[in-house]
BANU-408267 format. One record per residue (C-alpha): residue number from 1; residue in one letter; chain; x, y, z. Coordinates in nm, 3 decimals, m for minus. Layout:
% BANU-408267
pos,code,unit,east,north,up
NUM,a,A,X,Y,Z
...
This chain:
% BANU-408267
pos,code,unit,east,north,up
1,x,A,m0.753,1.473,1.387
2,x,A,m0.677,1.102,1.352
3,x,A,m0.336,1.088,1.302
4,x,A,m0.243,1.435,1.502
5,x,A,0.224,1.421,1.512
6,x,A,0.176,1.079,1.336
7,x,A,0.515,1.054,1.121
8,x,A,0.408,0.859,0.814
9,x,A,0.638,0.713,0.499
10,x,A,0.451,0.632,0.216
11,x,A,0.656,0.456,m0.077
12,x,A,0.489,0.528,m0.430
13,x,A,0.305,0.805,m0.275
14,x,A,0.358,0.954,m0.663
15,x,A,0.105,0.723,m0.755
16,x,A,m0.264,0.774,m0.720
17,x,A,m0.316,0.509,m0.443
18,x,A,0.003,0.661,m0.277
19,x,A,m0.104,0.986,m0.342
20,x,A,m0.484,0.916,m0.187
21,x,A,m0.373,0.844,0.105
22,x,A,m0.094,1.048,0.162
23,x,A,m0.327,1.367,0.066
24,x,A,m0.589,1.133,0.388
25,x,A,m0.292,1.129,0.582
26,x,A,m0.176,1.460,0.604
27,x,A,m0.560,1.587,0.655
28,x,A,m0.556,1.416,0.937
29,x,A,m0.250,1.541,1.111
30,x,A,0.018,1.348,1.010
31,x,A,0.364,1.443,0.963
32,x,A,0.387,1.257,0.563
33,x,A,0.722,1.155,0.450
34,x,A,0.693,1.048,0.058
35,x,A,0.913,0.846,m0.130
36,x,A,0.921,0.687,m0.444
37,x,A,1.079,0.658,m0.803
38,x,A,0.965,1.006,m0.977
39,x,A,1.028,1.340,m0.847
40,x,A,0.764,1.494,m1.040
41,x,A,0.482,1.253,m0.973
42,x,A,0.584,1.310,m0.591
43,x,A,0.590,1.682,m0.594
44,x,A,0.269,1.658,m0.791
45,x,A,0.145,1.512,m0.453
46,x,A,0.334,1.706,m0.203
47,x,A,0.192,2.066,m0.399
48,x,A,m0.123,1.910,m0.319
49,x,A,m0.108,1.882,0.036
50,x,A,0.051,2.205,0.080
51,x,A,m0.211,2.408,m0.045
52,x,A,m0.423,2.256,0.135
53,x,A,m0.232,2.408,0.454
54,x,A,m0.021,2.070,0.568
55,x,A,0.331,1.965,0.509
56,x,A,0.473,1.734,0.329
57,x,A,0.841,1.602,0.269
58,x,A,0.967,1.452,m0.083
59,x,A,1.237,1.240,m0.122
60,x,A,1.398,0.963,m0.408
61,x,A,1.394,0.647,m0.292
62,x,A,1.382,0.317,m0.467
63,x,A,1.183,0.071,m0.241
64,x,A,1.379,m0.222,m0.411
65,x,A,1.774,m0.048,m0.267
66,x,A,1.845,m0.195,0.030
67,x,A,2.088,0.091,0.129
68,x,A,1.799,0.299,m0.006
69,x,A,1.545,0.224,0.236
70,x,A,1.751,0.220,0.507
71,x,A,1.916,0.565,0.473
72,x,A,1.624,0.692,0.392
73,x,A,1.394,0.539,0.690
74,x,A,1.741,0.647,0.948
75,x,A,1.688,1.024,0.816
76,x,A,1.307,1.010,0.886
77,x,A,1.384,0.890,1.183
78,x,A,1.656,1.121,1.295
79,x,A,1.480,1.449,1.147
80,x,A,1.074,1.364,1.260
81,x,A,1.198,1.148,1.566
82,x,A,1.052,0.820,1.478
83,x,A,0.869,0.628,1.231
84,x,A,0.475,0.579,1.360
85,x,A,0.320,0.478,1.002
86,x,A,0.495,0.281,0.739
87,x,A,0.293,0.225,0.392
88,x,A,0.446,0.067,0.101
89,x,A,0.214,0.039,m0.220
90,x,A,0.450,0.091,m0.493
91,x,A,0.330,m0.054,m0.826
92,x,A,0.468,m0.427,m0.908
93,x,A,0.570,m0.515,m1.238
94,x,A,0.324,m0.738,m1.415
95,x,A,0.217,m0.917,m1.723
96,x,A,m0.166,m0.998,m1.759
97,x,A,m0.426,m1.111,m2.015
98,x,A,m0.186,m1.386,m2.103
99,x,A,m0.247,m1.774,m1.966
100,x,A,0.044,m1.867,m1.714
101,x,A,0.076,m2.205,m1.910
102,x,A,0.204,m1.962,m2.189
103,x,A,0.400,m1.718,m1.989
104,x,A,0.765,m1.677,m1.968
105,x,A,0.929,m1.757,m1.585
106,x,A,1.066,m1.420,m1.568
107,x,A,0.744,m1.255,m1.615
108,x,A,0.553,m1.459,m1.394
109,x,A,0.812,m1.420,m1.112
110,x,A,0.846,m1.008,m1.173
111,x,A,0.546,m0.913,m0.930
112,x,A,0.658,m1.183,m0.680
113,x,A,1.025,m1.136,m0.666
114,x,A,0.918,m0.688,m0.643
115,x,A,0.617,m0.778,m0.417
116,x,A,0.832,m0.978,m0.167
117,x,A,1.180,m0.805,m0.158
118,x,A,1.029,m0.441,m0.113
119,x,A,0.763,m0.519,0.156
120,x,A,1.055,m0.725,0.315
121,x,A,1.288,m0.401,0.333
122,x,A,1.030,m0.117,0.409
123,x,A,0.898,m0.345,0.659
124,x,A,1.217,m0.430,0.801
125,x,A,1.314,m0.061,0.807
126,x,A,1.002,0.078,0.982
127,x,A,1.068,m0.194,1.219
128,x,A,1.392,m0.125,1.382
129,x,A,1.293,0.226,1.425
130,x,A,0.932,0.113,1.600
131,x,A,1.072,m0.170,1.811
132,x,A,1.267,0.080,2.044
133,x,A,0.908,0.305,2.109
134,x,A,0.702,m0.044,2.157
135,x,A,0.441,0.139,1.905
136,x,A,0.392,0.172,1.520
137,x,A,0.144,0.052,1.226
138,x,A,0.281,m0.076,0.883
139,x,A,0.023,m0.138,0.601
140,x,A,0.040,m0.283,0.293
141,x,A,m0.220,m0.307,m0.027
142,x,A,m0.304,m0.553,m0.170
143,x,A,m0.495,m0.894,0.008
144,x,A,m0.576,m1.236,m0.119
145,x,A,m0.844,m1.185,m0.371
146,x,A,m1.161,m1.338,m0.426
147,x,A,m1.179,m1.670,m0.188
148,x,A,m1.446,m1.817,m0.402
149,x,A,m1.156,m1.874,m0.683
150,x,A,m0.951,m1.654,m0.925
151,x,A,m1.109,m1.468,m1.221
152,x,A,m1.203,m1.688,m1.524
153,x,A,m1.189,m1.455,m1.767
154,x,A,m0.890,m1.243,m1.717
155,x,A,m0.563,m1.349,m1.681
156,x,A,m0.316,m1.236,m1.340
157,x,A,0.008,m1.396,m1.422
158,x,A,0.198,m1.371,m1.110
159,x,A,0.034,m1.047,m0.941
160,x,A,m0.238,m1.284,m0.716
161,x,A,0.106,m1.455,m0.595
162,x,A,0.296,m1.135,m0.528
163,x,A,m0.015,m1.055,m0.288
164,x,A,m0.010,m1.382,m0.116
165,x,A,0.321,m1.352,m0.075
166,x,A,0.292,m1.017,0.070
167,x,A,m0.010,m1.181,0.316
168,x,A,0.240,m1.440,0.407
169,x,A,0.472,m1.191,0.537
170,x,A,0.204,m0.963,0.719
171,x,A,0.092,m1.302,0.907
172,x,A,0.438,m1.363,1.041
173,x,A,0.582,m0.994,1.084
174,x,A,0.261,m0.954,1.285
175,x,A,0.320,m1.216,1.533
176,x,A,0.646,m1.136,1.536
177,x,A,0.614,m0.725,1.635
178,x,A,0.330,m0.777,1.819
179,x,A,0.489,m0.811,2.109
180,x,A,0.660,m0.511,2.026
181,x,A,0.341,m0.285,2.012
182,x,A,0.347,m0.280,1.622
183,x,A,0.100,m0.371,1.438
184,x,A,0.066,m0.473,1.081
185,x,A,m0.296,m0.445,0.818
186,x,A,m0.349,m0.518,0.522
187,x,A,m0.590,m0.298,0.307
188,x,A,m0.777,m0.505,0.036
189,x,A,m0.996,m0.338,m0.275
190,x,A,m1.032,m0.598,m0.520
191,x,A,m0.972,m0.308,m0.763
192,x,A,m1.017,0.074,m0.797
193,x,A,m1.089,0.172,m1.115
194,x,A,m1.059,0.527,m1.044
195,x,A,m0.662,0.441,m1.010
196,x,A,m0.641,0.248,m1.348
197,x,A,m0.399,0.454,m1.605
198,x,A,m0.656,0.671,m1.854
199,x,A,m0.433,0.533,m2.142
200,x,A,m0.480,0.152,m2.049
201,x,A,m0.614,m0.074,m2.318
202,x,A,m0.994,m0.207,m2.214
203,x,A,m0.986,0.052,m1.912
204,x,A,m1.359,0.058,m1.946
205,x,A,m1.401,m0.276,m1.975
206,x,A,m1.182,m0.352,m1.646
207,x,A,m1.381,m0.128,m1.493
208,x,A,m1.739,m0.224,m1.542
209,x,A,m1.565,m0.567,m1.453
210,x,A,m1.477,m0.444,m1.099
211,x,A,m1.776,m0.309,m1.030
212,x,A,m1.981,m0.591,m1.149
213,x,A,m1.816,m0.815,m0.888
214,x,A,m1.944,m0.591,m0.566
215,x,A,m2.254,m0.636,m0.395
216,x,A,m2.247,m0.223,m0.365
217,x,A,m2.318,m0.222,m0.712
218,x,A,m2.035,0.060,m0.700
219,x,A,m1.624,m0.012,m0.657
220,x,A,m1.420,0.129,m0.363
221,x,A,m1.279,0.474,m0.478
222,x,A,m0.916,0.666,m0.415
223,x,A,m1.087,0.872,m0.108
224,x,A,m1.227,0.517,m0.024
225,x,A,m0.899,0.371,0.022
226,x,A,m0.749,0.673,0.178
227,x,A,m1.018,0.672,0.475
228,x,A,m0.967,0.332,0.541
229,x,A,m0.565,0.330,0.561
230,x,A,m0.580,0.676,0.781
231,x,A,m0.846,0.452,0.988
232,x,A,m0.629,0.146,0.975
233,x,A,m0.338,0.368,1.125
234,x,A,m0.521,0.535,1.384
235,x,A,m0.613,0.466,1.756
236,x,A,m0.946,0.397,1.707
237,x,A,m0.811,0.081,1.487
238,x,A,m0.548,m0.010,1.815
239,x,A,m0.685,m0.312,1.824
240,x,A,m0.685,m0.463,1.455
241,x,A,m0.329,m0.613,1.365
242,x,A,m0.298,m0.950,1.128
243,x,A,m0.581,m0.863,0.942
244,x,A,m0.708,m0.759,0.659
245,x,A,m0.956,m0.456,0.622
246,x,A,m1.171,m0.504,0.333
247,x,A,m1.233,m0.203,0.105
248,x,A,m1.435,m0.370,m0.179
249,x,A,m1.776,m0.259,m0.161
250,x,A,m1.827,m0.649,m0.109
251,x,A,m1.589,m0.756,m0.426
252,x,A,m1.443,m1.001,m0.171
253,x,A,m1.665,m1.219,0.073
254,x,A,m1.535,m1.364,0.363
């Protein structure tokens, strides 16, 4: 197995790219530590892995608390003996179909102000515990879109900023842990429809407008995304820090 005595904290694991790749994880061996918002939605996720003969530990943790992340990442610590896999893909706030020359401040700045402070704490969290065993892999989700421009016909508002911002921060933190033996990957999808809410207004739509924009034909799918990220924190990826593995089915061309 991949990820054999790998401790792993996932924040948002209750939702269903959290929950992909925590189920990917803990299939592979590791020891998964799941936080987020919702009890339910996280032992929803943890039940899942159980029966499926692994372990997995709950806990409520809001990746915006300061104090929060901290405790909680010290108790990992403490209980597993060290922090080998941080993953934060909680959902950001965000406001779209609506032209930014339109938009209020505060809803453009939502998604960045979330995006930045949270992968700034669970990043800085993972980190002090990694530094001191010169080893570790934090990912984050997100990546910098489509190079060849934004999309015309739907509107982003601030989310396309959040993930910059969050690419920003993977640059640096990377050259900064490096030295350290940690490093840091981004996973990029360019959209899962699979992980879209069921109740979301033009779900279809979005979609078919996903998938249109691969050269697959087909989008990247939850089990997608949880193969690459159990991947991205293995061994055989011991090499691949400051970068971005593309999960898009060719939605994003480099």
């Amino acid at each position: 197995m991949l990820l054999e005595n790998k401790n792993a904290v996932i924040y948002g694991a209750g939702g269903s790219i959290g929950g992909a790749v925590s189920r990917a994880f803990a299939r592979e061996g590791a020891r998964v530590f799941l936080a987020g918002r919702t009890r339910a939605s996280l032992e929803e996720v943890a039940g899942a892995i159980r029966s499926a003969g692994a372990t997995a530990h709950i806990a409520e943790v809001d990746a915006l608390d300061e104090q929060a992340v901290d405790h909680h990442a010290d108790a990992v610590a403490a209980d597993a003996g060290g922090i080998d896999i941080s993953f934060n893909v909680i959902t950001h706030p965000h406001t779209h179909g609506t032209p930014l020359a339109e938009m209020a401040v505060d809803d453009f700045m939502a998604p960045v102000q979330t995006a930045a402070r949270t992968t700034f704490l669970t990043a800085r969290a993972a980190a002090r515990h990694m530094i001191p065993q010169r080893s570790g892999v934090i990912l984050a989700f997100g990546g910098p879109g489509d190079r060849s421009g934004p999309m015309r016909d739907y509107y982003l508002g601030g989310t396309q900023v959040a993930f910059d911002a969050i690419e920003t921060m993977r640059r640096q933190l990377s050259a900064e842990l490096g030295p350290h033996g940690i490093r840091f990957v981004t996973l990029s999808t360019g959209g899962v429809p699979e992980s879209l809410p069921k109740d979301m207004e033009g779900r279809q739509a979005i979609a078919e407008m996903i998938e249109a924009q691969t050269l697959l034909g087909r989008a990247a799918t939850l089990e997608d995304v949880g193969n690459a990220a159990v991947f991205a924190a293995s061994d055989w990826a011991r090499s691949v820090t400051a970068a971005i593995v593309n999960v898009s089915a060719g939605a994003l061309v480099d």
